[in-house]
N, C-alpha and C positions, 0 to 999 in steps of 0.2 A: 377926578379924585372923589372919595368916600367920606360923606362926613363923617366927622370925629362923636361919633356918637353911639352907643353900646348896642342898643335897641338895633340903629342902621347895620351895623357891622355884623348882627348878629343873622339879618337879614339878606343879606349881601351874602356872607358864608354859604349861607343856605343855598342861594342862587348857584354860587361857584362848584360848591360840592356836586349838585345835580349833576351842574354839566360836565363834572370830571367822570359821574359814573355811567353818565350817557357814553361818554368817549367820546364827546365833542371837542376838547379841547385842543388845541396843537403843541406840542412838545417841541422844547430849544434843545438844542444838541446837548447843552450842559446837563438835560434832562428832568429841567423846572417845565409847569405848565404855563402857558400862556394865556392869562389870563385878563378876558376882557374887560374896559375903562369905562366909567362911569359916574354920572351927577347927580347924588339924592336930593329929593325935595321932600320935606317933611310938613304934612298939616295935620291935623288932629286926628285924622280917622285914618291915613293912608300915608306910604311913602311910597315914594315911586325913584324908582329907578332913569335918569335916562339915558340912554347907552352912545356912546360912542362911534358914530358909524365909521369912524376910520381905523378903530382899535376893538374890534368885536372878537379878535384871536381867534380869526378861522370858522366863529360859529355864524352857519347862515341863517339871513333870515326867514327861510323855511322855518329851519331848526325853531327859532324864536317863537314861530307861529303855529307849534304844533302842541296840540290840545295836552298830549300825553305830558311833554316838558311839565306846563304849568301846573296839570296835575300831581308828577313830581315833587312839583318845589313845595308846594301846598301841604304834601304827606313831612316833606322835612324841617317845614315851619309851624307842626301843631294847629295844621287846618285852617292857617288863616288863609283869606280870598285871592286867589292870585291871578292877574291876566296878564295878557302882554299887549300892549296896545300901538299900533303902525299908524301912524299920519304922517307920513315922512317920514319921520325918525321911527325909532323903536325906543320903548318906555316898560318897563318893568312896576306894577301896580300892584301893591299890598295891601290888603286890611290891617287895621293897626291891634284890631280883636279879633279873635276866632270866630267868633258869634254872637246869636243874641244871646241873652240871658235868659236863663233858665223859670219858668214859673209856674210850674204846675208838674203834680205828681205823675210818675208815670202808673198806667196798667201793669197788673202785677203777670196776666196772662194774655196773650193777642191770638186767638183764632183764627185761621185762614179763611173768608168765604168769598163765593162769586163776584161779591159788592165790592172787596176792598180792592180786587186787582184794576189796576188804573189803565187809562187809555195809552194806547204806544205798541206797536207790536213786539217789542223787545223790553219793553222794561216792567218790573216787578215791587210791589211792596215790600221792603224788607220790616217794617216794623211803626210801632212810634216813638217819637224822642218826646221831649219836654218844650218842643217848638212845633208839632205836627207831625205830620207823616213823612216819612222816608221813602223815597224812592230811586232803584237805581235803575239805570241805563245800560242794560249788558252790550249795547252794540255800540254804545260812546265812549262815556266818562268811567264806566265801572266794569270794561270788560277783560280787565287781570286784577283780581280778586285773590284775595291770600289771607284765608282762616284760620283763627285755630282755636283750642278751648279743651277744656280738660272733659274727659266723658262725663257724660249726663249735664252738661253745660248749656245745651243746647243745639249744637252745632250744629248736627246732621239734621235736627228738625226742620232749624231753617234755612238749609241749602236743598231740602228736599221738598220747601215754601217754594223757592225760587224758581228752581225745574219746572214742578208743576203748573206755576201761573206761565209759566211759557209756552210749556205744551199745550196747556187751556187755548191760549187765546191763538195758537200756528198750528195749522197742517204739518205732515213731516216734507212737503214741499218748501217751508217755506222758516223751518225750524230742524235742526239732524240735534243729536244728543251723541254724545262719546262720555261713557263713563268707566272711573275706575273706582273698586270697592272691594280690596284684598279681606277685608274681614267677612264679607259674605254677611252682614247681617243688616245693613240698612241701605244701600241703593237696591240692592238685587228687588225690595219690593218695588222698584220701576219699571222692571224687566219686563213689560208689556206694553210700555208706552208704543207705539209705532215709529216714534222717531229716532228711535236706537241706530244708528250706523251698524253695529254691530253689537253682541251678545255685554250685557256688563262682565267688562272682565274682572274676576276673582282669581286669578294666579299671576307672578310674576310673567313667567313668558305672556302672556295673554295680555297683562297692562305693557310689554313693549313692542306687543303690533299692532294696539289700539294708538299706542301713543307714536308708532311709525308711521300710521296711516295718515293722522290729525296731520304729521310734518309732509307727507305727500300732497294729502289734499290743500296745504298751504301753498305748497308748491306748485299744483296743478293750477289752481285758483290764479293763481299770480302771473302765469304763462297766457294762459288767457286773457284776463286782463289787459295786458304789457300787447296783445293782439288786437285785442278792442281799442287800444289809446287811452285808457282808462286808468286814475290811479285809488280808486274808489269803489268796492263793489256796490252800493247804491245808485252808481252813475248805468253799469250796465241795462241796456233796455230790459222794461219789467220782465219780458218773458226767459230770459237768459240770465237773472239775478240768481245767484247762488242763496241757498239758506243759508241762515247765520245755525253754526257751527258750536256749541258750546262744549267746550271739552270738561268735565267734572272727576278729580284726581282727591281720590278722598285718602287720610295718611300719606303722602305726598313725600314723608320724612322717610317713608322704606326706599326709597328710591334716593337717596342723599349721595351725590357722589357718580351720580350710574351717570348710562347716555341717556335714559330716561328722563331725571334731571333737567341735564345740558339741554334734550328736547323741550323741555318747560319751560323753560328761561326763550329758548330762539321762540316759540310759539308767543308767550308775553310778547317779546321784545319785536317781533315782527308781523303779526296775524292781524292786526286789529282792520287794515286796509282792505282786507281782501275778507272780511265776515266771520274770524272765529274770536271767540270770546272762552276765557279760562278762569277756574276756580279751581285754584288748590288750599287743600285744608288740613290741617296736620291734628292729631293731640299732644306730640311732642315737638313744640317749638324748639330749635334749636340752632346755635351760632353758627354753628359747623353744616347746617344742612343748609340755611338759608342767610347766605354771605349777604353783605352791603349789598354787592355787584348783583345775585341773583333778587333781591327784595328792590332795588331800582325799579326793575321791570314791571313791579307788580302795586300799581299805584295806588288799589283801594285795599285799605284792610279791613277787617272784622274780628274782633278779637272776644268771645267768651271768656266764661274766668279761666283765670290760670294758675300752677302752680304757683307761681313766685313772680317779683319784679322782672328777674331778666326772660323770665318766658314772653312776658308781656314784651319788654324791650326789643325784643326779636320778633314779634309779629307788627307793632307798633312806631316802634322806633320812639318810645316813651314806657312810662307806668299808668297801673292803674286797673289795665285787668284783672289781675289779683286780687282786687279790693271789690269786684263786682259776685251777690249772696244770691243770685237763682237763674233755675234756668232759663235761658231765654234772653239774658239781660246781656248786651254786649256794648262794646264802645268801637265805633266805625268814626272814618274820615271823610267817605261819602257825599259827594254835593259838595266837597270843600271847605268843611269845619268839622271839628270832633264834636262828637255826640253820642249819649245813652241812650239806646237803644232798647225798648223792649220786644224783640223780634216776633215774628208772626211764627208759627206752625200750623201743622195738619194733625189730628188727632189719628191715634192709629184705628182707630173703629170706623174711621172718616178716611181712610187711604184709599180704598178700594173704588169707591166711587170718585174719588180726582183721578183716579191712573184710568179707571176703564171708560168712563164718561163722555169724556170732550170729544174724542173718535172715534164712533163704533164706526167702519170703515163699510158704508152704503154705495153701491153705484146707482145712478138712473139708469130710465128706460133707455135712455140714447148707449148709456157709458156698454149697460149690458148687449145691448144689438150690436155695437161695434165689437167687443169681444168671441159674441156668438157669428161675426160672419169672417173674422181672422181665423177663429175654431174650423168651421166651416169649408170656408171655400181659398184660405191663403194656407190652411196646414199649421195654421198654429201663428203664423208670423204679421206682428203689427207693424203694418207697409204703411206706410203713412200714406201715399201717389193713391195707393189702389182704395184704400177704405174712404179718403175726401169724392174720389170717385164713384163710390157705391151709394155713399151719405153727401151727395151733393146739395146744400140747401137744408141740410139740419147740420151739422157740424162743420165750423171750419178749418181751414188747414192748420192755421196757427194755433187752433182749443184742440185738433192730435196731436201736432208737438208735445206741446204744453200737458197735456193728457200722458205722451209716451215718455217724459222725462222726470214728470211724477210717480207714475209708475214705476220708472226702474229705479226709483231713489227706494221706495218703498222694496224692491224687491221683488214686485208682481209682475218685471217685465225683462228678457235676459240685455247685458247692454248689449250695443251693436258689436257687430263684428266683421271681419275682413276677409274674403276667399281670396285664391292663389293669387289672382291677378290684381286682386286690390283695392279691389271691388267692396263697398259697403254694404252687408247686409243688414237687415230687417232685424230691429228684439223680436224674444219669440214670447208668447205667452206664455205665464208659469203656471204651476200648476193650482197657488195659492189667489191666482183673480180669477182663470177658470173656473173655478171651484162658487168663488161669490157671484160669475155671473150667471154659473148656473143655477145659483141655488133660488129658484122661485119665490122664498120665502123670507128671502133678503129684504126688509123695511127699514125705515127710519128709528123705529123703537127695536130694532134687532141687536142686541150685542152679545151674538154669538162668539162663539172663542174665534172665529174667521178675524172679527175686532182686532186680535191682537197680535197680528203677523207684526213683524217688525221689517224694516228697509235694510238690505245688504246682509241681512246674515245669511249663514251659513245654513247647510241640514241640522238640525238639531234636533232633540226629541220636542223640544216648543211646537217648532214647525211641524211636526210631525202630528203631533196632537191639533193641530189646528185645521188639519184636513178631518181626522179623526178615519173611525173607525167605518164612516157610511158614507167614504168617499164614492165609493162602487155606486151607489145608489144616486149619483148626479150623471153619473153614464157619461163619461169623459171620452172624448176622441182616445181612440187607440195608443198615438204617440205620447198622450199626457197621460190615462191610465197606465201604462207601463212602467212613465217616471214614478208613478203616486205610489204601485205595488213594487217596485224595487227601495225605496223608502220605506216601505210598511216591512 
């Protein structure tokens, strides 16, 4: 039983509701929920829940123990601290405040620089609060993210904060990007990071086969996986780990209603296991576009000012937004307490050097002689058998793999493929790493536009421009000058 006490019961709710919109709960024929039993304990800083182990109504203690749930309950209790804790039993643990107390002014503006992005290959500075720094975790606690704010609020600055301290510190082996940006005026300047999956999409058709892809590669990921024994992409052995996957859905709200949508919500609601992480961002928060059932899924928010209370209530599941006067300045639940925020950016004078910077895309002497003798003496095609054979004793089998998978993620390598009989063939060289390992003049300080191929796109005039116009002049094998002059 529940004690009689307003504070508990109000706390309790919170619990139950979760679990209703998770779809944990078991339903009685009469069509009430079934609703797990429980014994508060109340001391000054905490209450704790302790649950029932004979009357838990169907929910497992998986379910109990998973990160997402408590982050959940957390966003529906006004940030206060919530675990779950197993010693035998199971125990539900609250903060009895949200946080500490506030005592010092914030910065009216936070610059993005080298210094401030923290250690973690996946997490990012979002800002400072009046307690410290902020930081989230796109591969944990923070990777279904649900923004919003009214333009010039901020928003896009600091989700294009985010992006970039990611692609700073990841190769696109070890980081892919999937973005959408129907207005065409603020991701599209990322459009040369390398870790594009594919082109940012700016038209409807184009954000639903970016956002078809995201739900295959979920798919793909998870077959695997489920092959491996694995219920964890960080468990897979280092060289066969998938990069974490960010998918970035800007205006989110044009899509209300579609299967695009629907795909957002299963992406939230399922991705987090298998390394994709999502942010969607609106400037028009709304009831109808983002249900209870769909804002469930989406555990961290970030809310810039907004027009009115219920915009705020719709991103939040409170007020307050509304009442936040500059740019930059947002209230997130993040880390597990509400908090004012004064977000970081990138000034725009200051873009061009975070997009082009972090990978001008260098091979070494080894990476160029294994290129130039595929070129050579395989016809184009990187055999893994034959090249560890030619390079025996400077390369080993498992750094060609590893070499041939980064590669085709980037796009510099064709994937494998299968003849009649079923046979596995060889990627072939393309014509965008031909290109850099002929070019002699390829360095570490080199960031020629070759820098900014991106992984899995398409022909584009990009790519196009990236061989340029003195491709002839690297004196390409015949079968890959061909490809170069029917593209031109």
């Amino acid at each position: 039983m529940i004690a009689a006490h307003s504070e508990v019961v109000t706390y309790w709710r919170g619990i139950v509701g979760t679990l209703a919109q998770r779809g944990l709960l078991r339903q009685r024929q009469d069509g009430q929920k079934v609703i797990p039993e429980a014994v508060a304990v109340v001391d000054p800083k905490r209450v704790s829940f302790v649950l029932d182990m004979l009357r838990l109504a169907g929910v497992s203690r998986e379910s109990w123990l998973d990160h997402d749930l408590w982050a959940q309950i957390r966003a529906a209790l006004q940030g206060r601290r919530v675990i779950v804790a197993d010693s035998g039993g199971l125990a539900v643990v609250i903060a009895r405040e949200p946080g500490e107390p506030e005592r010092k002014r914030l910065p009216r503006r936070v610059i993005l620089s080298a210094e401030t992005i923290p250690q973690g290959d996946y997490t990012a500075y979002l800002g400072e609060s009046k307690s410290g720094r902020v930081i989230l975790d796109l591969a944990e606690g923070e990777r279904a993210i649900l923004a919003g704010g009214t333009p010039g609020s901020g928003k896009t600055g600091t989700l294009t904060s985010l992006v970039l301290q990611l692609a700073r510190k990841n190769d696109p082996e070890r980081l892919a990007l999937a973005i959408v940006d129907l207005k065409r005026l603020d991701f599209t300047r990322l459009a040369a990071l390398p870790h594009l999956v594919k082109d940012v999409a700016t038209t409807e058709p184009e954000a639903v086969d970016l956002v078809a892809w995201c739900v295959q590669e979920m798919e793909r990921r998870q077959a695997i996986m489920t092959a491996s024994g694995v219920n964890r992409w960080e468990l897979l052995p280092e060289g066969d780990r998938f990069p974490l996957l960010l998918l970035v859905i800007d205006e989110a709200a044009d899509f209300a209603k579609s299967d695009v949508m629907t795909s957002l919500v299963e992406l939230a609601r399922k991705s987090r296991a298998c390394g994709i992480a999502l942010i969607a961002a609106t400037q028009r928060p709304d009831a109808d576009v983002f249900s209870p059932q769909a804002k469930a899924n989406f555990t961290t928010r970030v809310a810039f000012r907004t027009v009115d209370r219920s915009n705020s209530q719709v991103i939040l599941d409170r007020t307050g937004a509304e009442k936040l006067t500059r740019p930059g300045l947002c209230l997130t639940n993040a880390g597990g307490q509400w908090r004012k925020v004064q977000a970081a950016f990138v000034p725009d004078d200051a873009l061009p050097t975070w997009v082009d910077a972090p990978h001008s895309h260098v091979l070494d002497d080894t990476e160029r002689a294994l290129i130039q003798f595929a070129l050579d003496e395989l016809s184009g095609a990187f055999t893994i058998s034959e090249l560890y054979t030619a390079f025996k004793g400077e390369v080993s089998q498992y750094a060609l793999e590893k070499l041939g998978r980064s590669w085709e993620l980037r796009g510099w390598l064709s994937a494998p493929t299968y003849d009649v009989d079923g046979r596995k063939q060889a990627r072939q060289v393309l014509p965008e790493l031909a290109a850099l390992a002929l070019n002699t003049s390829n360095t570490a300080a080199n960031t020629t536009s070759e820098a900014q191929t991106r992984p899995n796109t398409t022909d584009t005039e990009t790519r196009k421009g990236a061989l340029g116009g003195g491709a002839e002049s690297l004196e390409l094998p015949p079968f890959l000058a061909a490809r170069v002059n029917a593209k031109s």
